[in-house]
N, C-alpha and C positions, 0 to 999 in steps of 0.2 A: 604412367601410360594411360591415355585416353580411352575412355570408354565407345564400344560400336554399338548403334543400331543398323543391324541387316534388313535393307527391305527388297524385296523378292515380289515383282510382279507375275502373276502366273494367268497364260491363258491355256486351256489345256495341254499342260504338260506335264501329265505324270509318266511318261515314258520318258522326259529330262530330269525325272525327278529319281527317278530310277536308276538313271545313266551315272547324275553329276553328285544329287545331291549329298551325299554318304561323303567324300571327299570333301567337299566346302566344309561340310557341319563338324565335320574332323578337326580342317585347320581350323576354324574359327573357335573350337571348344579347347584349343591349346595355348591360346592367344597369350595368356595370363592377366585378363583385364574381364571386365562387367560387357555380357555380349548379349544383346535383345535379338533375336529373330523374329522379322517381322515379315507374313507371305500376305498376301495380298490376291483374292483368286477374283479373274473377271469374268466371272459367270459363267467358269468352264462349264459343260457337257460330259467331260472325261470324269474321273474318279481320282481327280490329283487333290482333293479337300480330305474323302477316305482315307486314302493311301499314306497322306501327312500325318491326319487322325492317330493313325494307327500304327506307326511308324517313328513317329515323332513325336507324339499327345500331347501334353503340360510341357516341352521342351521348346514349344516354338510357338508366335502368337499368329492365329489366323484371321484374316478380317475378310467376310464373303458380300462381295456383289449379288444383288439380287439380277441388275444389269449389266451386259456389257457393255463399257463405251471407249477403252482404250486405255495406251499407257500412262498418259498423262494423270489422268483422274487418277488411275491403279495406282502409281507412285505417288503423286502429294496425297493421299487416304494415309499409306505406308509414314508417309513425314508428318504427317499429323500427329501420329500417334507413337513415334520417335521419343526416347527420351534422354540418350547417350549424348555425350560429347560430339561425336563424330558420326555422320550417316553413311551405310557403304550400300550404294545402289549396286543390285547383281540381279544378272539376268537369269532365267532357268537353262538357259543352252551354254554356260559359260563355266572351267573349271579352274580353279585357282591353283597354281605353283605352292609349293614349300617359301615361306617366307615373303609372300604378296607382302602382306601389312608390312612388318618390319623395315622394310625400305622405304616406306609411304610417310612414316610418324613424324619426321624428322621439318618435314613442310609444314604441320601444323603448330612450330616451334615458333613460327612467323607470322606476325598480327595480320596480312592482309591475304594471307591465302585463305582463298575459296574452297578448293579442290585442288585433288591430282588424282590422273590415271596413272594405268601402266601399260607395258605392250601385251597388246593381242596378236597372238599368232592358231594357225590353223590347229584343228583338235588331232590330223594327222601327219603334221608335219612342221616346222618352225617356219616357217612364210607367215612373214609378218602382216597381220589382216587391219590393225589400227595400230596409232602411234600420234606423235605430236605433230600437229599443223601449225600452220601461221595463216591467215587472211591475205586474199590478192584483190585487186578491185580491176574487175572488165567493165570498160565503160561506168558504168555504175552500177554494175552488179557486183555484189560480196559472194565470192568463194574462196574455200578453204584451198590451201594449196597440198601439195604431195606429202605425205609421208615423210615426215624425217627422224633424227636424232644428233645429239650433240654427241661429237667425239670424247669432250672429257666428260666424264661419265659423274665428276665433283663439281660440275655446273649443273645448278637448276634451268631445267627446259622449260619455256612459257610453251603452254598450248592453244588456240585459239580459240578449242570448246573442248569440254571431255564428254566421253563416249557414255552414256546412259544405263552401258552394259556393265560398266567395272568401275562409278566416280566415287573416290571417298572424299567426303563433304565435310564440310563446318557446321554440325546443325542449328545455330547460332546463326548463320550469315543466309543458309538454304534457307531454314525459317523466314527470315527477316524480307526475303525477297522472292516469299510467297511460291517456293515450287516452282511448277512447271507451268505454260499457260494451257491451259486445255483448249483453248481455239484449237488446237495442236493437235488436238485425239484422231482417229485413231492410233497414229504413229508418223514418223521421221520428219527431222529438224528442231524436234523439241528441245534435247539437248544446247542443241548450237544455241539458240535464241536464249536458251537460259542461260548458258555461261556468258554472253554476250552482254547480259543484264549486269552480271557479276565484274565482269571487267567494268563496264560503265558506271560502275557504282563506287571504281576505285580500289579494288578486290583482282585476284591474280590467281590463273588456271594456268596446272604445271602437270608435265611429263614426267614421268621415271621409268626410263627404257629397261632397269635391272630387274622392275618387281612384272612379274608373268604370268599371262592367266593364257588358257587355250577355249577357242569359244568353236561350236556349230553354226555354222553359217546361216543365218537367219534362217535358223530350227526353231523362233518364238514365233515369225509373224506368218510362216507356210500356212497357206492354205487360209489364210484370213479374208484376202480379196483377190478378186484377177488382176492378172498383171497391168489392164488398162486403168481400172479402180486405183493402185498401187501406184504408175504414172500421177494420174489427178491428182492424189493427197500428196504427193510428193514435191509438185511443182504451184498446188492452192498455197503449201507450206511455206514454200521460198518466198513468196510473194508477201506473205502473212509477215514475214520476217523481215523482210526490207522495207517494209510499210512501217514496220513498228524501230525500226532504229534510224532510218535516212530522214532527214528534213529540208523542207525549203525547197530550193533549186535542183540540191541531189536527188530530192525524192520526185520531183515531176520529171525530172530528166530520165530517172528511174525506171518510170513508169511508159514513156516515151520509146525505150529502147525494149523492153517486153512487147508492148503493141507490137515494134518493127521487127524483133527477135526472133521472137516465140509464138503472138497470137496471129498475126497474119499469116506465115509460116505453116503455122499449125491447120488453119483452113485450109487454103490453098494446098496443103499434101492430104488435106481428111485425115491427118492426125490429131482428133478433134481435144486430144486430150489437154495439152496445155491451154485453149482456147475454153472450154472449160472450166477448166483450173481460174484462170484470172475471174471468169464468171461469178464461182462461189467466192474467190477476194471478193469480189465488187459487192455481190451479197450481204458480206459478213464486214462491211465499213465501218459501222457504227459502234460492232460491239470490238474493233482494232479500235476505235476513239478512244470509248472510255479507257482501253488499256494503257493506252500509247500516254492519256492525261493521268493515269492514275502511276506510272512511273514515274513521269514528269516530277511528279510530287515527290514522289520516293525522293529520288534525286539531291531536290533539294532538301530535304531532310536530311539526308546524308550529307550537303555541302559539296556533290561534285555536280560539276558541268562537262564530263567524259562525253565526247561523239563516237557514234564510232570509228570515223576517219581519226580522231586520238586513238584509240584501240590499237588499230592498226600499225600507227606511226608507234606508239610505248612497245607491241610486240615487236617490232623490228627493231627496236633501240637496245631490247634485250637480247636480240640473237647478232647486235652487233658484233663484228672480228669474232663471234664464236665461227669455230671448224662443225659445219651442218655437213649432216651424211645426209642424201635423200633417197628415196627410196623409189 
C-alpha cells in the first residue's frame, strides 16, 4: 500500500479544525500505511497554529507563513516538503467517509495516472457539490461541463480537472510538474490549469463517484475578499488559463471573443469587473511568457506534443458508448 503525505492549507481555520479535524486524523491514522501530515498556515490571525500545537504536537508537521499570499503558494510549500508516495491535498472545510482511500489505490496501479478525486457532496445532505467533468469549447472558450458520473461503477471515469479540495496525487509526476502556478494566488482555477498541464504532459485525471467526502461550502475562502474582488480573481484567472494552453489562431481568436464577450459588455453595463480582470491579464503578460516557454520545454522533455484541443478530443474518446449520468 502506498504511502500518503497530507497537506492541509489553512487560512484561519481553527473553528474547521475543530469541526472536521478529529475525524480525518482518525481515518488517515487507520490507514495501515506510512501517513505525513503536513498543515501549512497562511498567516492566519486566528489561533488555528495553537490549537494544532496543542492538540496535535509531534503528530503533525506545521510549516507557518510569515505572509499571506494564497493557496497556491500554501500548497506547493505543503509539496515541497512531501515525502510519501502519494500526496492527498484536503482542505479544512472538508470531511472524509469511511473508506475515501481504499477506493482511490487502485488507480495508482496505472503508470499514467496523475490523480483521482472523489464525490463531494453537501456536509448536510447528499447533493452532490463536485464530481467528474469533461471540457466543452464555446467558441473558443474552454469550460468544464456538468457534473456527471459513469453508470458502471468498474469503468474508470476520466475527469477533466480535480478539485484542489480532495486530489490524491502521484507525488512523482505533482513534483515533476512543479505544483501549482501561483500567478493563480489568491484562489480559483488553479486546480483546473494544473490538471490541464497533467493531461498535456500525457498523464490521466480520474473520477471515483464510490469514495465520499462531505465539504462546507466555501467555509475556507469566507470573508477573504468582496464579492466584486472574488469576480476579478475569478475571471483574471480564466483568462490566465487560456493564454497559457491555446495557441496560434485559437489564441487570438480567443482573445478576440473576451473583448466582444466579456470586456465591452462589462463597460457598457459598469460591471467593471471582468474589464478589469483582462487589465491585470494584460499586466501580468510577460510573466504568462516565461510560463507558457518554460512548459513548452517540459513537454518536450517529456516527448509529448498534447494540445489542449487533444485533451479534449482523448477525454471524449474515453467517455465513448460509456452510459454518462449528468447531473
Amino acid at each position: 500500500m502506498k504511502s500518503i503525505s497530507v497537506v492541509i492549507p489553512n487560512y484561519n481555520g481553527k473553528h474547521l479544525f475543530e469541526k472536521y479535524f478529529e475525524n480525518n486524523y482518525k481515518i488517515l491514522n487507520t490507514l495501515g500505511t506510512q501517513v505525513q501530515i503536513i498543515i501549512v498556515d497562511d498567516a492566519s490571525s486566528d489561533d488555528s497554529v495553537a490549537y494544532l500545537e496543542e492538540h496535535y504536537g509531534n503528530n503533525v508537521t506545521i510549516i507557518r507563513k510569515e505572509k499571506n499570499s494564497g493557496f497556491s503558494h500554501t500548497c506547493n510549500l505543503g509539496i515541497q516538503k512531501a515525502t510519501n508516495d502519494l500526496i492527498f491535498l484536503l482542505n479544512t472545510d472538508v470531511t472524509l467517509e469511511e473508506g475515501y482511500f481504499e477506493k482511490l489505490y487502485k488507480y495508482f496501479e496505472l503508470e499514467d495516472t496523475f490523480g483521482v478525486m472523489g464525490r463531494i457532496i453537501g456536509m448536510e445532505d447528499d447533493n452532490i457539490l463536485d464530481a467528474a467533468r469533461s471540457p466543452k469549447i464555446l467558441g473558443r472558450k474552454i469550460k468544464p461541463s456538468n457534473f456527471f458520473y459513469l453508470k458502471d461503477s468498474d469503468t474508470l471515469t476520466p475527469t477533466f480537472y480535480l478539485s484542489g479540495a480532495i486530489a490524491l496525487m502521484d507525488t512523482r509526476k505533482l513534483k515533476a510538474i512543479n505544483g501549482f502556478n501561483e500567478m493563480f494566488n489568491p484562489y480559483y482555477g488553479e486546480d483546473q490549469e494544473m490538471s490541464i498541464r497533467a493531461w498535456r504532459l500525457g498523464w490521466k485525471c480520474y473520477y471515483e463517484h464510490n469514495a465520499v467526502c462531505r465539504h462546507e461550502v466555501s467555509a475556507s475562502t469566507k470573508g477573504h475578499k468582496n464579492n466584486y474582488s472574488v469576480k476579478r480573481i475569478y475571471f483574471r484567472n480564466r483568462y490566465y488559463m487560456h493564454h497559457l494552453h491555446l495557441h496560434g489562431i485559437d489564441l487570438n481568436l480567443y482573445h478576440m471573443q473576451v473583448i466582444l464577450s466579456d470586456v465591452l459588455p462589462s463597460i457598457i453595463t459598469l460591471q467593471f469587473y471582468k474589464a478589469q480582470a483582462y487589465l491585470d491579464f494584460l499586466r501580468n503578460m510577460n510573466e504568462l511568457s516565461v510560463k507558457k516557454t518554460a512548459f513548452k520545454t517540459q513537454m518536450k522533455n517529456h516527448k509529448s506534443n498534447i494540445g489542449i484541443n487533444d485533451v479534449i478530443e482523448n477525454i471524449k474518446m474515453m467517455l465513448k458508448y460509456k452510459q454518462v449520468v449528468k447531473l
